[in-house]
DOMAR-338553 format. One record per residue (C-alpha): residue in one letter; x, z, y. Coordinates in steps of 0.2 Angstrom, whole numbers, padded with zeros to 4 digits, always signed. Last residue first. Layout:
// DOMAR-338553
AXZY
...
END
This chain:
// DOMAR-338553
X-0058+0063+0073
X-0062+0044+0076
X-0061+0046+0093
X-0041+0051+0094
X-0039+0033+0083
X-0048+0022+0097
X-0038+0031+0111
X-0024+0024+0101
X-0031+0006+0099
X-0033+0004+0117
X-0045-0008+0123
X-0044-0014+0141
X-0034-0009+0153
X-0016-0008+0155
X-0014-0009+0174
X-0009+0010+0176
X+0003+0011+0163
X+0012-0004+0169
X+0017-0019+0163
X+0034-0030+0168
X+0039-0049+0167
X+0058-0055+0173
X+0059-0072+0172
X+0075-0081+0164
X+0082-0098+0174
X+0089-0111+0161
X+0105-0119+0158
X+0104-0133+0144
X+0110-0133+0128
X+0091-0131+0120
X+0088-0118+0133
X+0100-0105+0139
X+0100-0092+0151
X+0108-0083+0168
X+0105-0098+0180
X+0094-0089+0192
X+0087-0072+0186
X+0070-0071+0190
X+0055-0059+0198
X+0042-0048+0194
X+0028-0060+0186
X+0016-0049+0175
X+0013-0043+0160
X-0002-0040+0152
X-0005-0047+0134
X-0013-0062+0140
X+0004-0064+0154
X+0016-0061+0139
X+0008-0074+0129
X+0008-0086+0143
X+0026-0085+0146
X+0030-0086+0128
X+0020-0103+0126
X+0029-0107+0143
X+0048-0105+0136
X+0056-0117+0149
X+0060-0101+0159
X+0067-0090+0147
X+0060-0072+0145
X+0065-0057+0150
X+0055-0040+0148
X+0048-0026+0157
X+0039-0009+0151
X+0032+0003+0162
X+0026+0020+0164
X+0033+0027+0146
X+0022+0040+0140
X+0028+0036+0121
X+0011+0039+0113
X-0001+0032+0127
X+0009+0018+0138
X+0021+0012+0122
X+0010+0013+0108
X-0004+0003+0119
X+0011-0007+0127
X+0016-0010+0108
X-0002-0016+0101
X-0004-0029+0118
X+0013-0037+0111
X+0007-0035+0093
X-0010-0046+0101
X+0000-0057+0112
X+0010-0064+0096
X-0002-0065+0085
X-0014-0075+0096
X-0014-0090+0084
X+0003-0102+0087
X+0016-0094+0081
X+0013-0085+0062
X+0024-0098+0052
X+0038-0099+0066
X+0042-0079+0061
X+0038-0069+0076
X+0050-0059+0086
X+0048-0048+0101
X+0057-0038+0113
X+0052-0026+0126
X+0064-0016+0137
X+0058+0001+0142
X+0055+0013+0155
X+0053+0033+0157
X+0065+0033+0172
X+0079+0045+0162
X+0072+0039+0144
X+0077+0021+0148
X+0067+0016+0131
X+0072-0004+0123
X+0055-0005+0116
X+0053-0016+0098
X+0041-0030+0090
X+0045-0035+0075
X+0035-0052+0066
X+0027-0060+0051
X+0024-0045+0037
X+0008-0047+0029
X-0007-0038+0027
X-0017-0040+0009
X-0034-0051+0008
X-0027-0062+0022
X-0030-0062+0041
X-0021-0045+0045
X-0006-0055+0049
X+0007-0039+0050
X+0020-0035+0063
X+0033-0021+0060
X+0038-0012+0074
X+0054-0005+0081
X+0057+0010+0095
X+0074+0012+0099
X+0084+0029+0098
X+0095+0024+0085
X+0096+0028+0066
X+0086+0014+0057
X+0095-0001+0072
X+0113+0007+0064
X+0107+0003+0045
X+0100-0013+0051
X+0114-0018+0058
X+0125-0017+0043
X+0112-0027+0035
X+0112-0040+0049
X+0131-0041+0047
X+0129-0043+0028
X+0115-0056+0030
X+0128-0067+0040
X+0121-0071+0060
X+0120-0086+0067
X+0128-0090+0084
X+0119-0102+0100
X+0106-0088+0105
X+0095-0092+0120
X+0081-0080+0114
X+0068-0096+0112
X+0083-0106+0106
X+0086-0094+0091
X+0068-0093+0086
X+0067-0110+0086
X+0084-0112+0075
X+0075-0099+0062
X+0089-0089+0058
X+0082-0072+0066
X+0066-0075+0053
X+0078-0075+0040
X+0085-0059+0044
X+0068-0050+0048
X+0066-0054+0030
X+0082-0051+0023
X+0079-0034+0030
X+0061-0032+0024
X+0067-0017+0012
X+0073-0006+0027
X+0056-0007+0036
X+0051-0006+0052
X+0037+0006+0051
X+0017-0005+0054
X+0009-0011+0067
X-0006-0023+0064
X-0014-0038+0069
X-0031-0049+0065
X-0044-0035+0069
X-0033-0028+0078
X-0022-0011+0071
X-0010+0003+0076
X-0003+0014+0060
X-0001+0002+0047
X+0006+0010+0030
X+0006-0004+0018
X+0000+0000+0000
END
């Protein structure tokens, strides 16, 4: 049985898991998963391993994200906060595998984490980075809710080709809407 602890109905949060590390590896090779981070280097199983083991230990907070569309949940995704304890900020950062881009998954683990993030973590805001030419990313953020905070001129990559990054935040105070966690404390 998975253990999922903040759910949609088409999208979950679940640990992040030791035994998926090939997964989450695999997923990291994916060359559109590399472009959309900038990335030009792949990286050796044994490395990512060998990360793992340090990313299990640190102070970051790291999802799993299941497609709740099938009989059973299935892993196709991690999101993870950056914290900044001393402002009670984080850095948001996300990873789908190619197979589950394209059906909302992405904004809907996004919206799951800001709800972890604003009402279990207390954080008061959560910003990210995203490459320019990468409008499907964009536009997830923005359906999640981020917003437009600024760029950095000339500081990515984009298929070989240097690329501005956008700054998006959230804050505590404009995430409206459902929350999964306040859903969890009325069920008691």
């Amino acid at each position: 049985m998975t253990d999922l602890w903040l759910s949609t109905t088409t999208c979950a949060l679940g640990p992040y898991r030791a035994d998926l590390t090939e997964t989450y590896w695999r997923w990291e090779q994916d060359p559109t998963l590399m472009v959309g981070y900038g990335r030009q280097v792949p990286e050796s199983l044994e490395a990512r391993a060998e990360g793992m083991a340090h990313q299990l230990r640190g102070a970051n907070i790291r999802f799993t994200v299941y497609d709740l569309a099938g009989d059973e949940p299935v892993p196709v995704g991690v999101t993870t906060l950056l914290p900044d304890d001393s402002v009670r900020t984080a850095e948001f950062v996300v990873m789908l595998a190619r197979e589950a881009r394209g059906r909302g998954l992405g904004a809907e683990a996004t919206r799951l984490t800001l709800d972890y993030a604003f009402h279990v973590s207390a954080l008061r805001m959560v910003w990210l980075k995203v490459l320019a030419p990468n409008s499907a990313a964009v536009a997830a953020y923005e359906r999640a809710g981020f917003r437009h905070a600024g760029r950095l001129r000339e500081s990515g990559y984009w298929l070989g080709e240097v690329c501005d990054e956008v700054l998006m935040d959230a804050l505590s105070a404009d995430f409206t809407g459902p929350s999964a966690v306040r859903a969890l404390l009325s069920e008691e």
